[in-house]
C-alpha positions as CSV (number, residue, x, y, z in Angstrom):
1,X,-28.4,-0.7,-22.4
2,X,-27.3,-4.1,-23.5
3,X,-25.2,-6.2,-20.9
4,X,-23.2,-8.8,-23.2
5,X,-21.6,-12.2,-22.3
6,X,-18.7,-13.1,-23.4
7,X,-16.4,-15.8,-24.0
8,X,-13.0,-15.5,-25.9
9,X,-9.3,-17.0,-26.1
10,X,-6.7,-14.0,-25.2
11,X,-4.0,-16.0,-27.4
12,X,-4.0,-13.0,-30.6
13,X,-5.0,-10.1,-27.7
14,X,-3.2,-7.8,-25.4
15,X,-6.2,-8.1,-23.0
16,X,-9.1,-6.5,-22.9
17,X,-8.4,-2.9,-22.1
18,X,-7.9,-0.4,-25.0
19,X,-4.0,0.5,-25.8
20,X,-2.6,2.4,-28.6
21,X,-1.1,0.1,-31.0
22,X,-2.3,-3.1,-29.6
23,X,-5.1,-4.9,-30.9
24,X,-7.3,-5.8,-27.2
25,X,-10.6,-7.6,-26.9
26,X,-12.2,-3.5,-25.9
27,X,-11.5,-2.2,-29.3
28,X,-12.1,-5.0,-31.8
29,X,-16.1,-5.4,-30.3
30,X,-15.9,-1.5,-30.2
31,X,-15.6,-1.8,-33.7
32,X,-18.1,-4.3,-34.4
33,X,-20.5,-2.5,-32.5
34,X,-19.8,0.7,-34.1
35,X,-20.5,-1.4,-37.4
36,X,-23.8,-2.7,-36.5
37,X,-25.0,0.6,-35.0
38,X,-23.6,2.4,-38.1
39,X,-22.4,5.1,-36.1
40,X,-19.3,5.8,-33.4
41,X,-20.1,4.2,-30.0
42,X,-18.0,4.3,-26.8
43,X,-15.6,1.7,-25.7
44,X,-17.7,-1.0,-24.1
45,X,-17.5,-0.8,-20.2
46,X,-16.1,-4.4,-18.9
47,X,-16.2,-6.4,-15.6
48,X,-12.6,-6.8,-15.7
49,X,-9.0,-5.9,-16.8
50,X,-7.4,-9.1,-18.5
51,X,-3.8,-9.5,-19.3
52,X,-2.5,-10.6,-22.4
53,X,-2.9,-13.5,-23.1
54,X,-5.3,-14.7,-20.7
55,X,-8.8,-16.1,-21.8
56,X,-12.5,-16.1,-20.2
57,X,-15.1,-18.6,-20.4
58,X,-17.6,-15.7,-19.1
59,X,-17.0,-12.6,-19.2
60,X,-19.3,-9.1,-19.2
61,X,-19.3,-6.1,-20.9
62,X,-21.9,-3.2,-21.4
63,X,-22.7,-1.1,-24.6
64,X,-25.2,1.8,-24.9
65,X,-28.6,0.8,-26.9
66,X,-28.1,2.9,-29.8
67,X,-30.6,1.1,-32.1
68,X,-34.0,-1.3,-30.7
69,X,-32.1,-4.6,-32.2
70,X,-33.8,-7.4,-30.4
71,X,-31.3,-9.2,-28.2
72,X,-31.0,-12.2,-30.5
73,X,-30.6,-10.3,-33.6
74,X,-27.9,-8.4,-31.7
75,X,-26.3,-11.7,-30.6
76,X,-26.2,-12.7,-34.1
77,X,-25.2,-9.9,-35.8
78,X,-22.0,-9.4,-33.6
79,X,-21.3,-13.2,-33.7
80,X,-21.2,-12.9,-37.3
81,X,-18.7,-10.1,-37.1
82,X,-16.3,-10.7,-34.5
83,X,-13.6,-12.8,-35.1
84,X,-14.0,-16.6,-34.5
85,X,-11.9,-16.2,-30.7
86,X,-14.3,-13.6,-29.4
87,X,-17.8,-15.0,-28.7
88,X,-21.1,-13.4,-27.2
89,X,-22.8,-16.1,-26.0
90,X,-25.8,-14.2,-23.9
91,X,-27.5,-10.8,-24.7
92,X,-29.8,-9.0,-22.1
93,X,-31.7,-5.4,-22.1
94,X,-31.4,-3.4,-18.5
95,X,-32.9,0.0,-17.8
96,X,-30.7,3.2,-17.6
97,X,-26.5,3.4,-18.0
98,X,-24.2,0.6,-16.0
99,X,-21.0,0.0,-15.9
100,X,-19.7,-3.5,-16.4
101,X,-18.6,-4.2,-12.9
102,X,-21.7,-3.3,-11.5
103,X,-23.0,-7.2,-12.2
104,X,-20.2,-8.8,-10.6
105,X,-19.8,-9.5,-7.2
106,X,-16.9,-12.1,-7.4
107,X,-15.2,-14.1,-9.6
108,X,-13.2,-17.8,-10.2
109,X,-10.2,-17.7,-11.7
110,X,-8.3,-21.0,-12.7
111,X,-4.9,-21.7,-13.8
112,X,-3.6,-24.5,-15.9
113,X,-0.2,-26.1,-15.3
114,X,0.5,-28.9,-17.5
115,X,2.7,-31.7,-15.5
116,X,3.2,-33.8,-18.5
117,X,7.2,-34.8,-19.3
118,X,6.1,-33.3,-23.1
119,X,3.4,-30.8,-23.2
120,X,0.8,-31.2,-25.9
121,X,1.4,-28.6,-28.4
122,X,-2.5,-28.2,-28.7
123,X,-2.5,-26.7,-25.4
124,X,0.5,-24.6,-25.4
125,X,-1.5,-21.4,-25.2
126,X,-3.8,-22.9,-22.8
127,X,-1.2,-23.7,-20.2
128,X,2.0,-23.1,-18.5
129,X,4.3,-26.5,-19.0
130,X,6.4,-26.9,-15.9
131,X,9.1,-28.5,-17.1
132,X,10.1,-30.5,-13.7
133,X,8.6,-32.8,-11.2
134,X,5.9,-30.7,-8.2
135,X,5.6,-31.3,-5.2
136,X,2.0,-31.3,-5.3
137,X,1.0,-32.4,-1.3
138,X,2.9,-29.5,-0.7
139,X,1.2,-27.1,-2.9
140,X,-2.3,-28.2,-2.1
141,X,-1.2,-27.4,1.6
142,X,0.4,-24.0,0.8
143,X,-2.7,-23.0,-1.4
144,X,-4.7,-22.7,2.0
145,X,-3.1,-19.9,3.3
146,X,-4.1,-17.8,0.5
147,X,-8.1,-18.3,1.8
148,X,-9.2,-15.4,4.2
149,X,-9.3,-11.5,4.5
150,X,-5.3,-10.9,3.4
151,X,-3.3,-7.3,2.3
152,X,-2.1,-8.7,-0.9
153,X,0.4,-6.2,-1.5
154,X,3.2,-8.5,-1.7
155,X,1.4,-10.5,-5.0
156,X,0.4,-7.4,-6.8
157,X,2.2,-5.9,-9.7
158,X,3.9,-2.0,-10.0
159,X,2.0,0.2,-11.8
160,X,-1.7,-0.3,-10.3
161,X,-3.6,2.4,-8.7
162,X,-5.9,0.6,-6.4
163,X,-7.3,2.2,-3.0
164,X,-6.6,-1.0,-0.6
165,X,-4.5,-3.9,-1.5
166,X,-6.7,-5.8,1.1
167,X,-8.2,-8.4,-0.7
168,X,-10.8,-11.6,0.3
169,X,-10.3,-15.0,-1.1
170,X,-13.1,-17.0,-0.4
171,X,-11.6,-20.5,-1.9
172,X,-8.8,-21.6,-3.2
173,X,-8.0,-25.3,-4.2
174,X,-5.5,-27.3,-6.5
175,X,-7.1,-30.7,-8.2
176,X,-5.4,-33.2,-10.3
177,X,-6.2,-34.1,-13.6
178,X,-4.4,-36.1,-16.0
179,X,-1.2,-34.6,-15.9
180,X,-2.4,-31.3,-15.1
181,X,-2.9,-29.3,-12.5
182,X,-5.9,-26.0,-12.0
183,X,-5.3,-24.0,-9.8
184,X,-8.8,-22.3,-8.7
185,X,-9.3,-19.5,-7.0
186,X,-12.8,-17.7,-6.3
187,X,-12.9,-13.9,-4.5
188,X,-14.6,-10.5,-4.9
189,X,-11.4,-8.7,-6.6
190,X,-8.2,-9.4,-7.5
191,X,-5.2,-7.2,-7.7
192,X,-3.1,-6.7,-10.8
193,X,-1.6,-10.3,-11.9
194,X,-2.0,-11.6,-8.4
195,X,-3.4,-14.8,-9.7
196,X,-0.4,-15.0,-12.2
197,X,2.1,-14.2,-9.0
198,X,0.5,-16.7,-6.2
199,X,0.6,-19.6,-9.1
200,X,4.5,-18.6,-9.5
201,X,4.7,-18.8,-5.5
202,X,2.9,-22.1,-5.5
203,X,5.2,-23.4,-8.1
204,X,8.2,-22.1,-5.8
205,X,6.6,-24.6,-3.3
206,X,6.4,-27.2,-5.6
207,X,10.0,-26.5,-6.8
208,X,11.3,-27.0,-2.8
209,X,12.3,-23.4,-3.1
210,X,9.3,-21.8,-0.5
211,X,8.2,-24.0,2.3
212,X,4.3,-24.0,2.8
213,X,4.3,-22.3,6.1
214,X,6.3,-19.8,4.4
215,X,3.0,-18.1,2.8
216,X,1.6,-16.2,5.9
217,X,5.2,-14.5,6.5
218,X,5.2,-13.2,2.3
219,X,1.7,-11.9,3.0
220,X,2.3,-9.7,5.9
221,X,6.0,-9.1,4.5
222,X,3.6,-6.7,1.8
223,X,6.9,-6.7,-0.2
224,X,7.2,-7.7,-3.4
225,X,10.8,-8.4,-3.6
226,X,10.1,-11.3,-1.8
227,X,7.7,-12.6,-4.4
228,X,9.3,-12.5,-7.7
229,X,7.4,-15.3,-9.7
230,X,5.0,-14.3,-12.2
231,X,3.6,-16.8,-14.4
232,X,2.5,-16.4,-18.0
233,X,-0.5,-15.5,-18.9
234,X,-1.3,-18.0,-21.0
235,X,-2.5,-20.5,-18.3
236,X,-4.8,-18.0,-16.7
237,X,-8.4,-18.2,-17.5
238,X,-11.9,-15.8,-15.7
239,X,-13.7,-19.1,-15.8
240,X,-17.2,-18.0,-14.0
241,X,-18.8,-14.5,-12.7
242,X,-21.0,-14.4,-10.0
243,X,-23.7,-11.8,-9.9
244,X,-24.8,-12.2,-6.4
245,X,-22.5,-12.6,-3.5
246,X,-24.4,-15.6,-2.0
247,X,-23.6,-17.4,-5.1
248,X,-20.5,-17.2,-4.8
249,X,-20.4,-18.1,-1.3
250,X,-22.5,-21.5,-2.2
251,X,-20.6,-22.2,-4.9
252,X,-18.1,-24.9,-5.8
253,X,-15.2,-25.2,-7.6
254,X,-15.3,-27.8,-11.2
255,X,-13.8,-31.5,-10.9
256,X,-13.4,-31.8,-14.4
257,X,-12.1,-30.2,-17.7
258,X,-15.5,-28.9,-17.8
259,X,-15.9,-25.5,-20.2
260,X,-12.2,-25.7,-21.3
261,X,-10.7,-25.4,-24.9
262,X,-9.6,-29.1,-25.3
């Protein structure tokens, strides 16, 4: 089985799961699989559901070795037929069948919020642009209370069929560039658009509409009424997988622009 790395921009996508009538990231490298195999192959299993519109510096995916192509041959043959926003930047051979989320133990997820007065128009589908002053203190201090062993209910989206809505968020952290803001987040699982929703929440704080202390009483409330903000999924990016949990748990979150689109 081939276990492929990915990297792609979500801007022309309706994420990466398969939907009728929608071109997704699942059926265009179905496709070009399909092509360089010559034959019909399944859908390629992935690590993760993305929304539209949401990108991933690292992302993995599994087909079925239906030909020996020699991993960099592979690499090359599908880089040469996927479009120019969908890179595989890493092929590797494993024994026996796998689903994609069996090499991920956690994730980071960041989110861009441009704090500019004019947002550039060259990273308009790279960002959300806020459009009014933050209160950034008080986000960085609300942003804590998202860290730790929570029932997430209240920041996940109708229409998911998890088993728990209990969710662990090892780090979470909001640092400054010029005149933006990421907003990082690193955990085993996320629930459907939860990152999207505890941005929206966070920008509540900045707005003066939620008070930091605020945060521990929307988690418990497991209502999601009381968090109606949803932020586009445009800002969101999957910036790193982490195979092994202790990796995840050593790891530390970027200072810089590092791996971005511009």
């Amino acid at each position: 089985m081939y276990v492929l790395t990915l990297a792609f921009c979500g801007k022309n996508y309706h994420g990466w799961q398969s939907q009728e009538n929608a071109v997704t990231i699942q059926r265009v490298l179905k496709d070009v699989v399909s092509e360089i195999f010559r034959a019909e192959t399944p859908f390629p299993s992935g690590c993760s559901r993305t929304d539209a519109g949401v990108h991933a510096l690292e992302f993995i995916a599994t087909v079925p070795e239906l030909r020996n192509i020699p991993p960099e041959n592979f690499q090359k043959g599908l880089n040469s037929f996927l479009p120019s926003d969908i890179r595989v930047t890493k092929v590797e051979i494993v024994e026996g069948m796998h689903d994609g989320r069996e090499f991920v133990a956690g994730k980071h997820y960041r989110y861009m919020i441009c704090t500019k007065p004019a947002a550039s128009p060259f990273a308009a589908d790279y960002s959300w642009h806020s459009g009014y002053a933050l209160d950034i203190p008080k986000m960085k201090e609300a942003i804590k209370h998202f860290v730790g062993i929570h029932d997430f209910a209240s920041f996940m989206s109708a229409g998911s069929d998890v088993k728990t809505t209990v969710r662990t968020i090892h780090q979470a952290k909001i640092t400054e560039f010029d005149g933006y803001l990421a907003l990082d987040f690193s955990g085993d699982g996320f629930l459907k658009h939860q990152i999207r929703i505890m941005a929206g929440t966070l920008v509540g704080v900045g707005r003066g509409r939620i008070e930091p202390f605020e945060i521990p009483g929307l988690i418990e409330a497991k209502n999601r009424n009381l968090v109606p903000h949803t932020l586009p999924g445009s800002g969101l990016f999957l910036y790193k997988l982490f195979r092994t949990p202790e990796e995840m748990l050593t790891y530390k979150f970027p200072e810089t622009f590092e791996g971005m689109v511009w």
